[in-house]
N, C-alpha and C positions, 0 to 999 in steps of 0.2 A: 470563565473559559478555562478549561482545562490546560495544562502546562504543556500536551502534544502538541497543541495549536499555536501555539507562539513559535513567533520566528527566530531567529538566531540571538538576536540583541533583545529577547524577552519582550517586544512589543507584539502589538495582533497587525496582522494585513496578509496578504496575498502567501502563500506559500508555494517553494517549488519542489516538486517532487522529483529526483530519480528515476526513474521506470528501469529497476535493476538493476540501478548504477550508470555511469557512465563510460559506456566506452562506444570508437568509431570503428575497433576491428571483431564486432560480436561478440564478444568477451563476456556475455550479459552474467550477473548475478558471479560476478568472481571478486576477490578481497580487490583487486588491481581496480576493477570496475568503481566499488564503492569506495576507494579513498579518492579515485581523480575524480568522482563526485563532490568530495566533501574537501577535495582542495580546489573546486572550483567557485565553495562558497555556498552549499546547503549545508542544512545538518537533517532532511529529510528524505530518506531511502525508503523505496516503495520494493520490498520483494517478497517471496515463497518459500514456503516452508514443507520438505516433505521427511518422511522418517525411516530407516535402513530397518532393515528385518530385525538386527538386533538392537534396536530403541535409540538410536543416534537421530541426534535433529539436524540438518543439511537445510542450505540456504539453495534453493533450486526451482525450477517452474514446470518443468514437466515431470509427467511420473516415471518416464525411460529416460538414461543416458543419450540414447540414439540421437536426438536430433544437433544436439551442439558442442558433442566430448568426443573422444577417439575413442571409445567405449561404447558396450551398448546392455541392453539389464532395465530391470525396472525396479525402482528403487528400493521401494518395500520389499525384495525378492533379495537383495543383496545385502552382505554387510558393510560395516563401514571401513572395514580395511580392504573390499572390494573397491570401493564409491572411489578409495583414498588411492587409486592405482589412475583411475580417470583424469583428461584433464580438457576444460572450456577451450574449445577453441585450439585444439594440440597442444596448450600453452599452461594453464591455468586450472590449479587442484579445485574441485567442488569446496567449496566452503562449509564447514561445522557452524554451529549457530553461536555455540560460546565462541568462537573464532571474531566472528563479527559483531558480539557485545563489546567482547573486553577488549579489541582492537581500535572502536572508534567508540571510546566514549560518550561521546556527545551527539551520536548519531542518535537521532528518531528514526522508530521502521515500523513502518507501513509493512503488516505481516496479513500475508493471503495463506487463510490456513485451507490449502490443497485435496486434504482426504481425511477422514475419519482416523486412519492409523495416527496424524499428527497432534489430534485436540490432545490427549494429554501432554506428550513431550511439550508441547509449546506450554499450558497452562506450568506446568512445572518446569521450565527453564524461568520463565517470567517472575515467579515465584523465588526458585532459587537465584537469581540475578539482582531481583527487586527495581525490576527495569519497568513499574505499573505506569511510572509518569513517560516512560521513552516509546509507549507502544503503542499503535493502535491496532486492534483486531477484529480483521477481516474478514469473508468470504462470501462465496456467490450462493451457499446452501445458509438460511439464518441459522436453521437446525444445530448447524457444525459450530458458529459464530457463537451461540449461543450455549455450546455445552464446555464452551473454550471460557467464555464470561463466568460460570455456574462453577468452575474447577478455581477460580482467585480467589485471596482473601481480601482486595481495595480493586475500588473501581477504575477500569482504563476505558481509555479513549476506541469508539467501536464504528464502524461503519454499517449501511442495513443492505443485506443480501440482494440478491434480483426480486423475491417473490413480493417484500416489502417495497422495494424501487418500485418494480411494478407496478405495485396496490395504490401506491403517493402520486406516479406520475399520472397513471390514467384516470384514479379518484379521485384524487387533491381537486380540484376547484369547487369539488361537494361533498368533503369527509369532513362533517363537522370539527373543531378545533381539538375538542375535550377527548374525542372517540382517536384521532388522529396522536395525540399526546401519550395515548395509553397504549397503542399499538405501537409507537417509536418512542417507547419509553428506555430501551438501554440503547440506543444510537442517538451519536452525534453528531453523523454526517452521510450525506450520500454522497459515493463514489460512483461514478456513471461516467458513459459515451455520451457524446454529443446527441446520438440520437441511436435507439437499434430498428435496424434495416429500414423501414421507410419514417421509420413513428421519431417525430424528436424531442427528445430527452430536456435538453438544456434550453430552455425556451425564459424568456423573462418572467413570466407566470412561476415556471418550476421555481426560481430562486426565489422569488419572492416570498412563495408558501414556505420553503424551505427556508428562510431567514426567521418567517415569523414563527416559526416554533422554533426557533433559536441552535436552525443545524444549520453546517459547512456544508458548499456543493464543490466537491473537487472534482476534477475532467482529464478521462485519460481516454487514449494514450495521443498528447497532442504534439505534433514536431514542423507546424507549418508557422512561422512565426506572426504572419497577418492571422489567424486564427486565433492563436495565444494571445491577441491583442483585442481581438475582437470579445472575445471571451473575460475577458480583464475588462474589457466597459463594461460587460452585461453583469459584472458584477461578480462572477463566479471566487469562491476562498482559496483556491486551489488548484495548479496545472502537474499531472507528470504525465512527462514526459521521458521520451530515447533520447531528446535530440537538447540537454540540459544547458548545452553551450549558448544554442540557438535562444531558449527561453529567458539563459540571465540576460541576454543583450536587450532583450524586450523589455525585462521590467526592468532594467538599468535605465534604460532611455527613458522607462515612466517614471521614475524614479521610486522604484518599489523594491528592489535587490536589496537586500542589509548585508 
């Protein structure tokens, strides 16, 4: 098992993911967000990655300021002494990406690489940080995933995009073993909804194919805590969530929290 996968105390079992940090006043993907994460007791941060015109890597989820800064811009479009004028929530400066290496050490993240302008800057932050064992990398295009993998020199922790999700969830109970091994040969895990629009995703079948070739099913974005429970019997490695307060009391009570 790769060192991403382990929980805080270096043992394997359930992991809890951040879904941007934590915060209850929208605050998502700000430094404030992922320290009251990680003073609540993960060291897994689930966020985004996008990059300023002039080659700056920002820790953020959409490609405009518009929707959660007093600002408005799309990011690629500005610089980073523009971005650095913004702020989350009226409150809260957009985060740099060395910002939130060298700020929380010990933090794992979960990086959604966003758009083509980021595979470099990320593959070369990772690189100059030597952050291979703190990462996993993401995205919903393999394409992009996959040119992010091809830019390192040692292997990190990766998840398989939609079109693979896709290929496993609807194929899996007839993609022979060998054919299935070779297709998801650089992913470790799949990241998935419980189900998209009527079709469901996380079924005991899914995990099970997914266990036997030896990947993690993590489940986002989940904040109901009978859900996170239910989810936790069926077996699933993995919950992020918005709602990280709600979760640790779940696996507190299961006694799964480290």
């Amino acid at each position: 098992m790769l060192p991403y996968f382990l929980r805080k105390d270096g043992t394997a079992g359930p992991l809890a993911f951040a879904h941007r940090g934590f915060s209850l006043d929208g605050l998502e993907n700000s430094m404030a967000a992922f320290r009251a994460a990680v003073e609540l007791g993960t060291v897994h941060l689930e966020t985004d990655v996008h990059t300023t015109s002039d080659g700056v890597l920002l820790v953020f989820h959409d490609s405009s300021l518009d929707r959660v800064t007093d600002s408005v811009g799309r990011i690629a479009e500005l610089s980073a002494a523009q971005v650095a004028k913004a702020r989350i929530g009226g409150l809260e400066p957009v985060p740099v990406f060395s910002e939130l290496v060298s700020s929380l050490p010990d933090a794992r993240l979960n990086l959604d690489v966003k758009d083509w302008n980021s595979v470099g800057p990320v593959a070369a932050a990772i690189e100059k940080y030597g952050i291979h064992q703190r990462v996993l990398v993401t995205s919903f295009s393999d394409r992009r995933r996959r040119a992010v993998l091809k830019r390192l020199s040692r292997r990190v922790a990766s998840s398989a995009g939609s079109s693979l999700t896709a290929l496993f969830a609807l194929l899996g109970p007839v993609l022979p073993g060998p054919l299935a091994r070779k297709l998801l040969a650089d992913v470790d895990v799949f990241q998935v909804p419980v189900r998209y629009g009527r079709f469901p995703v996380v079924t005991p079948g899914f995990v099970r194919r997914a266990h036997g070739l030896g990947l993690q099913v993590h489940v986002w974005t989940i904040n109901d805590p009978a859900e996170m429970e239910r989810l936790l019997e069926l077996g699933v490695d993995g919950i992020v969530s918005d709602r990280l307060d709600l979760l640790k009391e779940v696996m507190v009570r299961r006694g799964e929290w480290v």
